[in-house]
C-alpha positions, 0 to 999 in steps of 0.5 A: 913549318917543318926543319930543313935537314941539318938544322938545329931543332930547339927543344919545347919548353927550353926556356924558363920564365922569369919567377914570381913573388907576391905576399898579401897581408890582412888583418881585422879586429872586431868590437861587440857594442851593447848588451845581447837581448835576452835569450840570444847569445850574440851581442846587438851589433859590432864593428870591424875594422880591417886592413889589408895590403897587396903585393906587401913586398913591392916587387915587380913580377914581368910577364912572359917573355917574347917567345918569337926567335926572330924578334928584337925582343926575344926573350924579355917581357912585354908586361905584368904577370897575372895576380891572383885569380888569373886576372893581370895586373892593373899595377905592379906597385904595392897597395892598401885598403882599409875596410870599416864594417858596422854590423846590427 
C-alpha cells in the first residue's frame, strides 16, 4: 500500500538483525598399523580417530525478528538462525561427535 499524505514512511532495511556467533572445532589423530608392502610407499592400514564439536561456545543464535509493524511481537525472534550451509538449526545447544575410521 501506498503512504497516505503525511504519514511517516520508514526507510527499508531500517532495522538491524540480532548477531551471530558460532565457533566449530575438530581434530584428528591418524596411526599407520603394519609394515608397507614391498615397492609401496604407504603402510598396510591405519586408524583415525576424530572429534569434532559444534557450536563449541554454547551460544544461542535467534532468528530473525517479526518484521510486521503491528504485530505484538514486533521485532523479537520466533526462532533459531540458519547454521551453517543455509540449513536451520535443529538445536541451539552444543554438540560433540566422535568418529573411529580403520583404513586397509
Amino acid at each position: 500500500d501506498l503512504p497516505l499524505p503525511g504519514e511517516t514512511i520508514i526507510p527499508r532495511n531500517l532495522g538491524n538483525g540480532f548477531d551471530t556467533f558460532t565457533m566449530n572445532l575438530r581434530t584428528s589423530r591418524t596411526w599407520a598399523l603394519g609394515e608397507a608392502a614391498k615397492g609401496a610407499s604407504k603402510t598396510r592400514s591405519s586408524v583415525t580417530l576424530s572429534v569434532e564439536a559444534r557450536n563449541l561456545t554454547n551460544r544461542v543464535n535467534a532468528g530473525t525478528p517479526v518484521g510486521v509493524l503491528t504485530s505484538p511481537l514486533f521485532g523479537q525472534a520466533q526462532g533459531l538462525t540458519g547454521i551453517g550451509n543455509g540449513t536451520l538449526a535443529q538445536s541451539a545447544n552444543r554438540r560433540w561427535q566422535m568418529q573411529a575410521r580403520f583404513a586397509f
